[in-house]
LOVEXBA-581288 format. One record per residue (C-alpha): x, y, z; residue number from 0; residue in three letters. Coordinates in Angstrom, 2 decimals. Each point is the difference from the previous one (the first is absolute). Layout:
% LOVEXBA-581288
        u        v        w    i   aa
        X        Y        Z  NUM  ALA
...
END
This chain:
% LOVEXBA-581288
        u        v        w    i   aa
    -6.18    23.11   -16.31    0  UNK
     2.06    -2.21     1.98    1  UNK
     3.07    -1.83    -2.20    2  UNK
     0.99    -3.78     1.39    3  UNK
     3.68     0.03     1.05    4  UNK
     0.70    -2.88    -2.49    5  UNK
    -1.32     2.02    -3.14    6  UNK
     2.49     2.74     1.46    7  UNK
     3.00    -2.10    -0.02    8  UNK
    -1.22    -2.42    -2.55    9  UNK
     2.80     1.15    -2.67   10  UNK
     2.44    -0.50     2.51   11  UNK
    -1.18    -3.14     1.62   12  UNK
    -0.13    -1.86    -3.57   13  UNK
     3.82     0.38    -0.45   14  UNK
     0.98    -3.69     0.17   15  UNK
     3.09     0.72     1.93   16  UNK
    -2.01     2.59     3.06   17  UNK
    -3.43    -2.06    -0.82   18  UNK
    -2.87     0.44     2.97   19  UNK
     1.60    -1.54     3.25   20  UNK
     3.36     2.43    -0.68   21  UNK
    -2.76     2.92    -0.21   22  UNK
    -1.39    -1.14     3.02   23  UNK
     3.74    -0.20     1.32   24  UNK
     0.33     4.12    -1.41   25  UNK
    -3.29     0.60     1.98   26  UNK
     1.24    -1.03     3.35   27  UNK
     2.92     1.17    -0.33   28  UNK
     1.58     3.47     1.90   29  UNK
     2.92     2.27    -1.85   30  UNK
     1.78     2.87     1.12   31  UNK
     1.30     2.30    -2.42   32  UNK
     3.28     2.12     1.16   33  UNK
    -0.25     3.05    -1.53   34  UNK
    -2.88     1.98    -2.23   35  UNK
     2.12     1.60    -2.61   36  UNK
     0.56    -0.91    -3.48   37  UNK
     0.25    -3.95     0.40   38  UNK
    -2.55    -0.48     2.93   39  UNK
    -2.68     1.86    -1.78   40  UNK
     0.03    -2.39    -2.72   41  UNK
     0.04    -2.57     2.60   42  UNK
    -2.51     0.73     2.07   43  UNK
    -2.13     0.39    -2.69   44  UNK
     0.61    -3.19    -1.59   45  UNK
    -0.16    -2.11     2.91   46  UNK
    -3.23     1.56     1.16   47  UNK
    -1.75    -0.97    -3.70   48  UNK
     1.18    -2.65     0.45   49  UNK
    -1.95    -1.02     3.14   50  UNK
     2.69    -0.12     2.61   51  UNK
    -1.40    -0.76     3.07   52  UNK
     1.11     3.01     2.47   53  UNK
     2.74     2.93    -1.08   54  UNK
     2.17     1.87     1.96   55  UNK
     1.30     3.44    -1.34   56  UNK
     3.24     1.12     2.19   57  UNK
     1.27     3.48    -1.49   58  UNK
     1.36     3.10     1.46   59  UNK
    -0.59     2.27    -2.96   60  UNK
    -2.18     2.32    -0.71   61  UNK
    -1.25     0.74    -3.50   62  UNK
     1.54     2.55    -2.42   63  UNK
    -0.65     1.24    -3.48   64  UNK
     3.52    -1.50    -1.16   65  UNK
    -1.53    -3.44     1.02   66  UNK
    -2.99     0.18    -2.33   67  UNK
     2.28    -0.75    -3.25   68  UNK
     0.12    -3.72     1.35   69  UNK
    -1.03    -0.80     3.16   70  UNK
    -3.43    -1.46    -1.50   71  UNK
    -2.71     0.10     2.80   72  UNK
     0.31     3.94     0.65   73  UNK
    -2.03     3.02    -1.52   74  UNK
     0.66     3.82    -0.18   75  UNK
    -2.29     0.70     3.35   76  UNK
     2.24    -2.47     1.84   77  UNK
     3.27     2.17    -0.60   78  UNK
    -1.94     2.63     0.34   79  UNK
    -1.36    -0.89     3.99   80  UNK
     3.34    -1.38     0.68   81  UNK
    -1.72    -3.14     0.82   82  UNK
     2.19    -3.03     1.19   83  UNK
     0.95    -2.41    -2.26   84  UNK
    -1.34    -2.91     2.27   85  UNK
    -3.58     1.77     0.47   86  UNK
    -0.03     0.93    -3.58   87  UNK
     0.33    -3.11    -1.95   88  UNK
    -2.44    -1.74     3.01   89  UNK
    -2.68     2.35    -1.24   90  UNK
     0.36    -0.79    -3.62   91  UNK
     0.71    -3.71     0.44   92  UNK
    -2.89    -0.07     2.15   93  UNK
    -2.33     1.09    -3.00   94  UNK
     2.09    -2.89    -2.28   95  UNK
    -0.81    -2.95     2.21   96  UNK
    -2.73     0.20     3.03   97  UNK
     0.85    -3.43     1.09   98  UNK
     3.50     0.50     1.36   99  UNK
     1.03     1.16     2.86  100  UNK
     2.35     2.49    -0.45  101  UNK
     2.14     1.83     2.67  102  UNK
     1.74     3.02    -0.96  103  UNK
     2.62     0.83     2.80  104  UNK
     2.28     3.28     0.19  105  UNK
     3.35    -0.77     1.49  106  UNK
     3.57    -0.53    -0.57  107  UNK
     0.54    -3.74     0.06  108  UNK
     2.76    -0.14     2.88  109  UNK
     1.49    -2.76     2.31  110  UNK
    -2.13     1.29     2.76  111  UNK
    -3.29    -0.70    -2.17  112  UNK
     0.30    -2.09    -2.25  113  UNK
    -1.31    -3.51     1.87  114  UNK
    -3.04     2.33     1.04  115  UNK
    -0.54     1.31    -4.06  116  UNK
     0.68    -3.56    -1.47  117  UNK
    -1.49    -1.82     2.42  118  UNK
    -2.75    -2.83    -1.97  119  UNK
     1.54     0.76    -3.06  120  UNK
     1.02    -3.21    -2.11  121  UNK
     1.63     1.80    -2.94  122  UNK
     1.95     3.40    -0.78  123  UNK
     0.65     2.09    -2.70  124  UNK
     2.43     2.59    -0.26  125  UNK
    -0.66     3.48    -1.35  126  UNK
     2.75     1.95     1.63  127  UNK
     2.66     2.30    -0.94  128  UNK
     2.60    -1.02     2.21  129  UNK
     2.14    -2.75     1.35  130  UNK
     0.08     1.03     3.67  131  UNK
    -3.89    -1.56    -0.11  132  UNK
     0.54    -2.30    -1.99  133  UNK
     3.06    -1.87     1.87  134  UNK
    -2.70     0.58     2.70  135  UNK
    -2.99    -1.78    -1.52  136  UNK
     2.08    -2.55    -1.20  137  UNK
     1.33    -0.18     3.62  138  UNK
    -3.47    -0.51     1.30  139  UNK
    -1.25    -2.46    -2.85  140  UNK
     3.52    -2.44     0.43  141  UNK
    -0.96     0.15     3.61  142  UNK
    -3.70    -0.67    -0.04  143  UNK
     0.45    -2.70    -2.98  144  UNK
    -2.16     2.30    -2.41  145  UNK
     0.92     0.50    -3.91  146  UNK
     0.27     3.19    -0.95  147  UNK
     0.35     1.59    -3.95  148  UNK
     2.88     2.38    -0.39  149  UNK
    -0.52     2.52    -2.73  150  UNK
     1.59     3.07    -0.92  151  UNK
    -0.10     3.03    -3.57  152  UNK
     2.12     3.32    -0.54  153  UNK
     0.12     1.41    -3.91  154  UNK
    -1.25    -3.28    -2.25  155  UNK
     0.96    -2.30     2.19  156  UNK
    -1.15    -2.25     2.72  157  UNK
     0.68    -3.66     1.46  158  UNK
    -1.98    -2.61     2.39  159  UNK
     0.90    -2.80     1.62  160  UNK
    -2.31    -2.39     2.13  161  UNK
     1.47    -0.56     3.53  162  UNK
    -1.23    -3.60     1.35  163  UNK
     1.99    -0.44     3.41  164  UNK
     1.48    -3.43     0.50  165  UNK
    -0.43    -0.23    -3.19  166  UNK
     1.70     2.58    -2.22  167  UNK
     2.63     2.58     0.86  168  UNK
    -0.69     3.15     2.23  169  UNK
     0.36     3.50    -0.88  170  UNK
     3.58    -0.06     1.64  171  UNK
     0.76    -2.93    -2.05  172  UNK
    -0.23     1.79    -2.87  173  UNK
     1.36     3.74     1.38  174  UNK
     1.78    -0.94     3.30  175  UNK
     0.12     4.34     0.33  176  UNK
    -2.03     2.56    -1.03  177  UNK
     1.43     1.57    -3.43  178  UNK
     3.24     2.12     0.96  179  UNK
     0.41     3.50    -2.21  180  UNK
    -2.59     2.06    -1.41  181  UNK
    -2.72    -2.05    -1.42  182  UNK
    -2.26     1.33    -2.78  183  UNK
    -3.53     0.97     1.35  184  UNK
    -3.01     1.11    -1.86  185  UNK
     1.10     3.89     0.93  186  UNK
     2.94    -0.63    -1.52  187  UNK
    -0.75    -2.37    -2.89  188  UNK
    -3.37     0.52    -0.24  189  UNK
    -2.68    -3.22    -0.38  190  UNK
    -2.37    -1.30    -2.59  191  UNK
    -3.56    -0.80     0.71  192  UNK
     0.30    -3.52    -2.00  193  UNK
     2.82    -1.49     1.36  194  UNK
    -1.76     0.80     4.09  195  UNK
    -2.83    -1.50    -1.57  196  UNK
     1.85    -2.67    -1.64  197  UNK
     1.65    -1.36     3.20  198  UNK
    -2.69     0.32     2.25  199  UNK
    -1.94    -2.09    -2.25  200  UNK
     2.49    -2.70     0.04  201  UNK
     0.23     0.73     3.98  202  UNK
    -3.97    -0.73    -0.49  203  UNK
     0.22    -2.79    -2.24  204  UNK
     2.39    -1.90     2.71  205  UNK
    -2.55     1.03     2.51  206  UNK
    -2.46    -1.62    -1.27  207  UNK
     2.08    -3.52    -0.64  208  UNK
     1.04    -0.14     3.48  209  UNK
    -3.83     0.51     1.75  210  UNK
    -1.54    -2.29    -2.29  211  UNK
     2.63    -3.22    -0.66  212  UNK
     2.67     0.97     2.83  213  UNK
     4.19     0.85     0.32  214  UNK
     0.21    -3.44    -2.27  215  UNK
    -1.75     2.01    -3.21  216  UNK
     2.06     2.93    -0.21  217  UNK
     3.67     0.43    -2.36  218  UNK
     2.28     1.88     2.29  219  UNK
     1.85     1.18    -2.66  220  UNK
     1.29     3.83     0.12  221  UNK
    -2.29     1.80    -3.27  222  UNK
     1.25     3.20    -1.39  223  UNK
    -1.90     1.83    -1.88  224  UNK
     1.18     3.33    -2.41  225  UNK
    -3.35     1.85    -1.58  226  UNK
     2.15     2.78    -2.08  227  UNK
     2.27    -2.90    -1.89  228  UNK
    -2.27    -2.90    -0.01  229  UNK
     2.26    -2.40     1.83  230  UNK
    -1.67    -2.67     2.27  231  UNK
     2.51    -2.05     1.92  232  UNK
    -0.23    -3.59     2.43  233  UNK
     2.95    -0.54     2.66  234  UNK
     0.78    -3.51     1.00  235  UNK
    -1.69    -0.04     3.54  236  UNK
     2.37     1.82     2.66  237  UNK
     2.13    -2.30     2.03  238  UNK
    -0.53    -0.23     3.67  239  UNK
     2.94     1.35     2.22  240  UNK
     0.84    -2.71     2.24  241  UNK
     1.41     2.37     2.16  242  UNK
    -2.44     2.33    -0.65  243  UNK
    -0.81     2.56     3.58  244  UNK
    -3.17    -0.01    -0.46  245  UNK
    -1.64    -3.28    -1.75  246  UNK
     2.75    -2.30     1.36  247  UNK
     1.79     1.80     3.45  248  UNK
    -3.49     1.09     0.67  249  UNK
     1.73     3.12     1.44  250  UNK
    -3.29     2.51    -0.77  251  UNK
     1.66     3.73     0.46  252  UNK
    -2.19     1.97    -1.91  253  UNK
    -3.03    -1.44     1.93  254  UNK
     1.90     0.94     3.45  255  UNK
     0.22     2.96    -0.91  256  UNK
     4.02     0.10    -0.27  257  UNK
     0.16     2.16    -3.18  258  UNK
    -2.97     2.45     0.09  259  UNK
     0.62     3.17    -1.09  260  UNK
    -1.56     3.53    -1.60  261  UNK
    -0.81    -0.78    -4.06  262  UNK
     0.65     2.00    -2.31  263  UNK
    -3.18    -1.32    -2.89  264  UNK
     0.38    -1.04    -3.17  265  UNK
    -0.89     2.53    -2.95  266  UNK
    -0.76     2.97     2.63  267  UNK
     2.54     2.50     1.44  268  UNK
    -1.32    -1.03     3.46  269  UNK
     1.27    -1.78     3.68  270  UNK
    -2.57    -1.51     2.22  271  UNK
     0.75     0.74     3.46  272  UNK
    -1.10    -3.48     2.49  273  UNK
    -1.85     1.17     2.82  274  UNK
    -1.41    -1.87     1.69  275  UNK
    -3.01    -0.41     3.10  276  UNK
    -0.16     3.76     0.05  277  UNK
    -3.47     0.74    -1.06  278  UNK
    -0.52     3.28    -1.53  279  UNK
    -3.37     2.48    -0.02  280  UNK
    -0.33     0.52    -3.27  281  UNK
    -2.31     2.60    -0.22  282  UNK
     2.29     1.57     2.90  283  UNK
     2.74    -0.25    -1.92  284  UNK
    -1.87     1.49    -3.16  285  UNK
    -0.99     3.22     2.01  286  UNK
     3.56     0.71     1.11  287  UNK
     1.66    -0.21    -3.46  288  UNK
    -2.65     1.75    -1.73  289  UNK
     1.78     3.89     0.31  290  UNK
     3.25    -1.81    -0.97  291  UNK
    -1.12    -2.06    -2.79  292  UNK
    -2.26    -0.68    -3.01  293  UNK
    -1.85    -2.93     1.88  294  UNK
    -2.42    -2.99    -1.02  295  UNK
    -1.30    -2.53     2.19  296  UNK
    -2.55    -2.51     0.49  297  UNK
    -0.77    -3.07     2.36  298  UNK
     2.96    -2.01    -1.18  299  UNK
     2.67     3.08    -0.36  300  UNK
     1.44     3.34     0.00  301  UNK
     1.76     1.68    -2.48  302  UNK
     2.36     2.76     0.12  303  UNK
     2.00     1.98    -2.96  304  UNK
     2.73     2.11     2.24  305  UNK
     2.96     1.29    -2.76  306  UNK
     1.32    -2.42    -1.79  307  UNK
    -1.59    -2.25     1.98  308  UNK
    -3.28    -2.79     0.47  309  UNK
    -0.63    -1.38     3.82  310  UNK
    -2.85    -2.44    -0.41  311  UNK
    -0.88    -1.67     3.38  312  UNK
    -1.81    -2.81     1.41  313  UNK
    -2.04    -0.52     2.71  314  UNK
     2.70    -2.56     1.59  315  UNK
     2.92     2.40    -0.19  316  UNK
     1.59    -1.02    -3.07  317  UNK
     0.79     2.79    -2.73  318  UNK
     1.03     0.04    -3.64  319  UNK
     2.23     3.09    -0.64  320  UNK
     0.21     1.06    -3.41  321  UNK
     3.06     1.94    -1.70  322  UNK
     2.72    -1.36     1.51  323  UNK
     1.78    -3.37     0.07  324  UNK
     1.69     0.44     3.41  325  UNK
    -0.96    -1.70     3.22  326  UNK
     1.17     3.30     1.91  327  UNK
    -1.55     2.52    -2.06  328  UNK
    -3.00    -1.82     0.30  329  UNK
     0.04    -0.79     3.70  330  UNK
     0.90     3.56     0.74  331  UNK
    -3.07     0.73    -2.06  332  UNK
    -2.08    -1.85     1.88  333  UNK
     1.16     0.91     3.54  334  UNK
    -0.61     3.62    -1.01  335  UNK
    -3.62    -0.37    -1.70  336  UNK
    -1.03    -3.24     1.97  337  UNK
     1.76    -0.42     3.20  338  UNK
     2.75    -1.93     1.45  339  UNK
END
C-alpha cells in the first residue's frame, strides 16, 4: 500500500494557522537538533512526524539504562549495545518517517566543527546540558543570522525561549556568563520525564511556527514551565543588550574558540577530555585494554570499567571519563589508558 503524503500530514496541514503551503514550508525545510538526550528525543521525534524536510542529529552520547526513564526514542537493547545516541534515535526515527532525511552525527559540537555540522541547516534546537555549547551555538546562529530555540529541565522544571537574531535578544542578552556556583543537575536534583517532555514540546511547537509562517510568527517570550506544582509562567519578551558582546559588539568568543575547555556533563559524574585530529584504532585500542579492563566495544566505541572508573572512547580521540569531576584526574586517566 502506498499512503499519499497529503493524507499523512492532512491533520496537520488543515490547522488554519500551519494550513498546506506552511506544510510544504516544514517539508523543505532542514533542522539540526543539538543534543539527543531528554529534550532532543522528543524533538526529533516530533519534527520528523511532522514532515520536516531533512534532520540533523549532533550528539556525543552514548545510550545508557539511566536514559531510558525519559529520553523517549531509546529501548533496553540500545543501553544494552552501548549504541550512540545519534545512530540510535536515526534508526528508530527512520522507521517513524521514511520520507526525511535524517542524519545522525556523533561529535562534540566545537568551534572547530561547528560551520562543517550546521552547515544547510535553517533552524536549531537545543537539547544540551550545558552552557559552554550553548553560548557556542548561539555564537554560530547570531553569526550566521539563524534562529535558534533555547530550552533547558532539571527536577520539575524547565524553560524555552525562541532566539530570532536581529530580532530578539541573544543568549548573552539574557545570561551575559555562564551560571557562577554549583548549579543543580539532574545527578544532583534528579529530572522528571514530563517536564523534558513538556519543554521540548514547546521547543517543537516554536519549531514548527518559525518553518511554516517565519521569525514574524513566533512570541519570544521566556516560558517556564513547573510539572510537580502545576505552575505555567509567560515573561515579557527579554530585552536586547545594546551593548550586548555577542548580538550587538559582534565579538563571537565562544565560536573562536577563546573559552573551550574539558566539561564536566550535566547529571553524570563524568569530564570529557577534547581531543582532537588524533584518530584512534578502535579495535586496537580494545585488544590492549582487554587484560586491564571489563571492555565493550563496537563500530562507534569502546568501553572500559578500570576501578572506580568508565573510559569510553571515540574513534576521533575524544573520551568521556566517568567517576570523577576533575579535568586532571581525568586527563591523567586518559594519558595512562589512551595515550598522550
Amino acid at each position: 500500500m502506498t499512503h499519499p503524503t497529503e493524507s499523512r500530514y492532512s491533520r496537520q496541514s488543515r490547522f488554519a494557522p500551519l494550513g498546506p503551503d506552511g506544510q510544504e514550508r516544514i517539508r523543505a525545510a532542514s533542522v539540526a537538533v543539538i543534543g539527543c538526550g531528554a529534550l532532543g528525543t522528543v524533538e526529533a521525534e516530533i519534527l520528523v512526524r511532522a514532515g520536516v524536510g531533512k534532520l540533523r542529529i549532533v550528539d556525543r552520547d552514548f545510550v545508557e539504562w539511566s536514559n531510558l526513564q525519559r529520553q523517549f526514542l531509546f529501548e533496553e537493547s540500545d543501553a544494552a549495545e552501548g549504541l550512540p545516541k545519534a545512530v540510535a534515535a536515526a534508526r528508530h526515527l527512520a522507521r517513524v518517517n521514511s520520507e526525511v532525511t535524517i542524519e545522525p552525527t556523533v561529535a562534540d559540537l566545537t568551534p572547530a566543527n561547528i560551520e562543517d555540522l550546521l552547515e544547510g541547516v535553517g533552524l536549531i534546537l537545543d537539547g544540551t546540558d550545558n552552557f559552554e555549547v550553548r553560548f557556542l551555538v548561539n555564537d554560530y546562529a547570531v553569526s550566521a543570522g539563524i534562529p535558534w530555540i533555547y530550552a533547558a529541565a532539571v527536577g520539575s522544571y524547565g524553560l524555552k525561549l525562541a532566539i530570532v537574531p536581529g530580532r530578539t535578544a541573544c543568549l548573552r542578552c539574557v545570561y551575559p556568563e555562564p551560571p557562577q556556583g554549583s548549579q543543580p543537575t539532574c545527578e544532583t536534583e534528579g529530572v522528571l520525564g514530563p517536564v523534558t517532555a513538556a519543554i521540548a514540546a514547546l521547543a517543537a511547537g516554536d519549531a514548527l511556527k518559525l518553518l511554516a509562517r517565519g521569525p514574524e510568527s513566533v512570541a519570544t517570550r521566556l516560558t517556564t514551565v513547573d510539572v510537580w506544582s502545576g505552575e505555567i509562567r509567560q515573561t515579557s519578551s527579554p530585552a536586547r543588550d545594546p551593548d550586548c558582546p555577542c548580538c550587538a559588539r559582534r565579538d563571537f568568543v565562544h565560536l573562536t574558540g577563546q573559552r573551550r575547555a574539558p566539561i564536566s556533563l550535566c547529571g553524570r559524574n563524568a569530564v570529557q577530555i577534547h581531543e582532537r585530529f588524533r584518530p584512534v584504532d578502535l579495535a586496537d585500542l580494545a585488544r590492549r585494554l582487554a587484560p586491564l579492563a571489563t571492555v565493550r566495544a563496537n563500530d562507534f566505541a569502546v568501553r572500559a570499567s578500570i576501578d572506580a572508573y568508565e573510559l569510553t572512547v571515540f574513534p576521533d580521540g575524544r573520551a568521556i571519563i566517568k567517576g570523577t569531576t576533575d579535568p586532571a584526574v581525568a586527563r591523567s586517566l586518559y594519558a595512562r589508558y589512551v595515550g598522550n
